[in-house]
C-alpha positions as CSV (number, residue, x, y, z in Angstrom):
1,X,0.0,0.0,0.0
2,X,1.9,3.4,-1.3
3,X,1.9,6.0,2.1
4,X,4.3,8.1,0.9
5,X,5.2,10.3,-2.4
6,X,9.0,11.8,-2.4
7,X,9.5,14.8,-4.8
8,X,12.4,16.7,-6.2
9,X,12.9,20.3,-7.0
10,X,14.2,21.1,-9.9
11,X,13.0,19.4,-13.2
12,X,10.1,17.5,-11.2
13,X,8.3,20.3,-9.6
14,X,10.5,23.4,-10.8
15,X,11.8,24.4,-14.0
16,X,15.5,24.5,-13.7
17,X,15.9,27.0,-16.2
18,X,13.7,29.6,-15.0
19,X,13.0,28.7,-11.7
20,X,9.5,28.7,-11.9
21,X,7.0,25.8,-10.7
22,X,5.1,23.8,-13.1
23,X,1.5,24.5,-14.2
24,X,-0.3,22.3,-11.8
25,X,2.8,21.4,-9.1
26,X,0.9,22.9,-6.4
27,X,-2.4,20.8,-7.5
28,X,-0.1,17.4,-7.7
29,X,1.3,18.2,-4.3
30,X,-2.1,19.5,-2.3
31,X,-4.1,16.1,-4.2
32,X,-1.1,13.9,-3.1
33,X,-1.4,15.3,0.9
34,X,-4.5,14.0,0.3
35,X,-4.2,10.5,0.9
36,X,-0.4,10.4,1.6
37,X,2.7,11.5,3.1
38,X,4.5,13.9,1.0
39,X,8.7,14.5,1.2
40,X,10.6,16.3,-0.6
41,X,14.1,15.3,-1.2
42,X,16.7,18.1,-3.2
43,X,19.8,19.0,-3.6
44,X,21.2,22.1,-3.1
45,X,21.7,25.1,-0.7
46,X,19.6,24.0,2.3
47,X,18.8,27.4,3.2
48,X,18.0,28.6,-0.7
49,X,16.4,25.8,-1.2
50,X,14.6,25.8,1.9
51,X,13.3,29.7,1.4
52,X,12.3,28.8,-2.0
53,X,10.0,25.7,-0.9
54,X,8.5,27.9,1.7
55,X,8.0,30.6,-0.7
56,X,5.9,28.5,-3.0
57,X,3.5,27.6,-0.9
58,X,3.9,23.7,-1.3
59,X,3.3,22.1,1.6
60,X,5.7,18.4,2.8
61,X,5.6,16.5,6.1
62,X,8.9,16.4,5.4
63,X,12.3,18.6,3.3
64,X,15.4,17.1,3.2
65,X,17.7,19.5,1.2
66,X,21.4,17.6,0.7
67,X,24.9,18.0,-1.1
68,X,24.2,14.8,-2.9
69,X,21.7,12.3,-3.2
70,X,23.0,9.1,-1.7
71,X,20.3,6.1,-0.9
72,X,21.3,6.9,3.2
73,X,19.6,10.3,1.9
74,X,16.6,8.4,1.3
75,X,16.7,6.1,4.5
76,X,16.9,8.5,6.4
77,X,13.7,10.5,5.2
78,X,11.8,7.4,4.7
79,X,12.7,6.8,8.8
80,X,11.9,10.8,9.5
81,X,8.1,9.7,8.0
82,X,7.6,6.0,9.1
83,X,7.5,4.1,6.3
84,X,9.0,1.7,4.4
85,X,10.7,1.6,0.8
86,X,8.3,-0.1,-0.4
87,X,5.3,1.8,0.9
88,X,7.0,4.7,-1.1
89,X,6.6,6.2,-4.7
């Protein structure tokens, strides 16, 4: 049974180019928060990154904002919202 959804920023959500969200992100994210946990996992700046989530208005139970993605990354958000891999798109 899926419980959680884990976006990225940029080129999932956010154009990289202009740094502008994607018609219907916030729509995709709100429906999601619906019926699931919702994460987002980036990389970048914490604190840009960070003040640019908050700034868009998208809500997460959860931001992790790294240097790299690495699957500990991912362990360790999956942990921060109690589920499991496989209970996760």
């Amino acid at each position: 049974m899926l419980k959680a959804i884990v976006f990225d920023w940029n080129g999932t959500l956010c154009d990289k180019e202009t740094g502008e969200l994607y018609p219907g992100a916030r729509k995709v994210v709100a429906t999601a928060r619906e019926r699931h946990k919702v994460a987002l996992l980036s990389r970048g700046d914490p604190e840009k990154r960070k003040a640019k989530v908050e700034a868009s208005g998208l809500r997460f139970d959860a931001v992790h904002v790294v240097e790299e993605k690495r699957p500990e990354e991912l362990t360790l958000l999956l942990a921060e919202l109690n589920v499991k891999p496989e209970e996760t798109l």
